[in-house]
C-alpha positions in Angstrom: 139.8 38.7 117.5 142.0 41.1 116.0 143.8 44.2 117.0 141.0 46.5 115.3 138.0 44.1 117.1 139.4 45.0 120.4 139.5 48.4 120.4 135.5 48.9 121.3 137.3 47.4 125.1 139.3 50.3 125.7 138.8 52.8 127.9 141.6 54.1 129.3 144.9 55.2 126.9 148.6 55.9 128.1 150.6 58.5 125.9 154.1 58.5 127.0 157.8 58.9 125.6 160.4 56.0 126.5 159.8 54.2 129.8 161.1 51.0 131.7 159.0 48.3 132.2 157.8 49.0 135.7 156.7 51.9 134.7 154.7 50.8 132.4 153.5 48.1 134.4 152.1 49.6 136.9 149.9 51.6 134.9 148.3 49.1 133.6 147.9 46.9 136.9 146.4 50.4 137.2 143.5 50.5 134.6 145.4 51.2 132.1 144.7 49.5 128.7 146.2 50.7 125.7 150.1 52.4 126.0 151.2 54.7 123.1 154.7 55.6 122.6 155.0 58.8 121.3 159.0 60.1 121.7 160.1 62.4 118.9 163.6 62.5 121.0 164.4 58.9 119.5 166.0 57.6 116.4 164.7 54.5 114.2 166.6 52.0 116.4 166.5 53.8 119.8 162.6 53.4 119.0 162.3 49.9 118.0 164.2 49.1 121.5 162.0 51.6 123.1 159.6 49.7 121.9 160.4 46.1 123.3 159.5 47.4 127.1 155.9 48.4 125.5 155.1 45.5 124.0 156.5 43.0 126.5 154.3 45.2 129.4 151.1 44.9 127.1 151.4 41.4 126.3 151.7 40.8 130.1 148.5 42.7 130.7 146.3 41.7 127.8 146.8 45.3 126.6 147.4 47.0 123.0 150.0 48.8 122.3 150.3 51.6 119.3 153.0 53.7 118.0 152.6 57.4 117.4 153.1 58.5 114.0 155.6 56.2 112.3 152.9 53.5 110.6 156.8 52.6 108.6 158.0 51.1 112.0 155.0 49.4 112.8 155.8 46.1 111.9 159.6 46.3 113.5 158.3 47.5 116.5 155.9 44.4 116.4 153.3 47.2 117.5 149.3 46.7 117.2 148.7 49.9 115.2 150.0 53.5 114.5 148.3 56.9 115.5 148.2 59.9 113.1 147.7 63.6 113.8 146.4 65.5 111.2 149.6 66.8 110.2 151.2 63.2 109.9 150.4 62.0 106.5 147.2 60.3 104.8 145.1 57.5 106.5 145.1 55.6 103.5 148.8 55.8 103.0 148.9 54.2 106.9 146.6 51.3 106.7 149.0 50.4 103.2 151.7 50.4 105.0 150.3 48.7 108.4 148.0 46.3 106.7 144.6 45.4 107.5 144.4 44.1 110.9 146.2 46.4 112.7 144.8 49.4 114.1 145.0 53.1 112.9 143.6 56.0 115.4 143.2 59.7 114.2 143.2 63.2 115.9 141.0 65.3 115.6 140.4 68.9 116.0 137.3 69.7 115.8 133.4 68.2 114.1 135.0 68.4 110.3 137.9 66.2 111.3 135.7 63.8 113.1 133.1 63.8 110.9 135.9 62.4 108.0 137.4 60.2 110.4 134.1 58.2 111.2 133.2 58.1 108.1 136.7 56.5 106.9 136.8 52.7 107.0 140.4 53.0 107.7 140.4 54.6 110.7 139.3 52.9 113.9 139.2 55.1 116.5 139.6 59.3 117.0 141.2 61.2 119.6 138.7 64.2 120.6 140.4 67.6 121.6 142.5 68.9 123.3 139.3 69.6 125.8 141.8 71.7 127.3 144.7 73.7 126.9 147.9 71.6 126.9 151.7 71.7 127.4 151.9 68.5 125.1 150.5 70.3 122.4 152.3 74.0 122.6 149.9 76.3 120.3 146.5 74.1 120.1 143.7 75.5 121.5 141.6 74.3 123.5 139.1 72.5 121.8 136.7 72.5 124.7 133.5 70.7 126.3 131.3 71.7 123.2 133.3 69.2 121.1 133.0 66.4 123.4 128.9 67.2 123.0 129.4 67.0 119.9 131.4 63.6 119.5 128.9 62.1 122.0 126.3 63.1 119.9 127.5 62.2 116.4 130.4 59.8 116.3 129.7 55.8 116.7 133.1 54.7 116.0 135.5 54.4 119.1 136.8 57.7 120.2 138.6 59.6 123.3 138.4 62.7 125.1 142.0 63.9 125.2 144.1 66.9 126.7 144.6 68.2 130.2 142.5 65.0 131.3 143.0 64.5 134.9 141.8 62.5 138.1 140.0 66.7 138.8 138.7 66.9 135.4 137.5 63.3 134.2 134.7 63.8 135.6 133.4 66.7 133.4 134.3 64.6 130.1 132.6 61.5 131.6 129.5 64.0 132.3 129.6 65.0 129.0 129.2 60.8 127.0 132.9 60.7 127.2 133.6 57.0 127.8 137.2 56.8 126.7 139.9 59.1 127.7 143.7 59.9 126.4 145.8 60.9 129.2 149.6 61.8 129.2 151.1 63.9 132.2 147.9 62.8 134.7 149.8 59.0 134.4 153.4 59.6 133.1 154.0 62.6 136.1 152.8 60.8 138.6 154.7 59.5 141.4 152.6 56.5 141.7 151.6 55.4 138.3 149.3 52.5 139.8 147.2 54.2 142.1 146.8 57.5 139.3 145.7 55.2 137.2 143.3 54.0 139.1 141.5 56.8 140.2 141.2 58.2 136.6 139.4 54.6 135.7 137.0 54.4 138.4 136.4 58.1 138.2 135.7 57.3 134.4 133.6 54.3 135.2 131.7 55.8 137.9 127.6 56.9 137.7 127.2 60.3 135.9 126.4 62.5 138.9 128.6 60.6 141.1 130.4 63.0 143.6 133.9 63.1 143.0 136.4 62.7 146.2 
């Protein structure tokens, strides 16, 4: 099974700059699996060694691991794919540069994005938001509930609810056919990466209608 085959498995996605190993470990002891680096602070070569920690923790968990926005770096960072925004060049220019068995995810925006991102063979999975207003994003709006209606409703391929998802508002996105979820600050913040973790999987796992501790 390839990269792209195994992306159907995951439900719970790390965004993070640079971490150490424990870090990264525990998250995914946590539920975690899929880890994104995403650190516009770094250099080429500061992020190829950034890079080793992520792939060594993901290889230790059975996990994938995918580098934000640099599909050229791919290969040296011996990553399993690349994710695009929609600012961050063409899909098709990606997959050239990744080749075919690695994995290419896409943001999204709102139902126009989404709708040429499912349809494109290239893509393999789509980020879904921001459902909320986020610092990680300065300026986006919030794309809101609606959209993850929407996605739940109309996209097939492999997608995640993403921004301001937290242990207090998974619930709503689960409610909503969310099955997947992108979270950055509810994980990377936290002062015990394991057990937040943890609680955002099970939260996501648990029965729609489920009451939420």
């Amino acid at each position: 099974m390839d990269a792209r085959e195994r992306i159907a498995a995951v439900h719970l996605y790390l965004v993070c700059d640079r971490r150490p190993r424990a870090f990264l470990e525990a998250a995914l002891r946590g539920g975690v699996d899929m880890i994104q680096l995403r650190d516009k602070s770094l250099d080429d070569d500061a992020l190829v060694s950034a890079a080793r920690e992520f792939r060594a923790a993901a290889d230790a968990a059975g996990a994938l691991f995918i580098l934000n926005d640099r599909p050229d770096l791919v290969a040296a960072c011996a990553a399993d794919g690349v994710h695009l925004g929609q600012d961050d060049g063409s899909v098709q220019a990606a997959r050239a540069s990744i080749g075919p068995g690695r994995i290419l995810g896409r943001s999204t925006h709102a139902p126009a994005q989404a709708a040429v991102a499912a349809a494109d063979p290239d893509v393999d999975y789509l980020a879904v938001g921001p459902v909320h207003a986020t610092p990680t994003k300065p300026g986006r709006p919030a794309a809101g509930l609606a959209y993850v209606d929407w996605a739940a409703a109309n996209v097939s391929k492999p997608w995640f609810a993403i921004g301001g998802i937290d242990a207090e508002t998974v619930g709503a996105v689960s409610a909503r056919g969310a099955t997947r979820i992108v979270v950055v600050r509810a994980i990377a913040a936290a002062a015990d990466p394991e057990s937040a973790s943890r609680v955002l999987r099970e939260r996501l796992e648990a029965p729609v209608g489920t009451a939420q501790p």
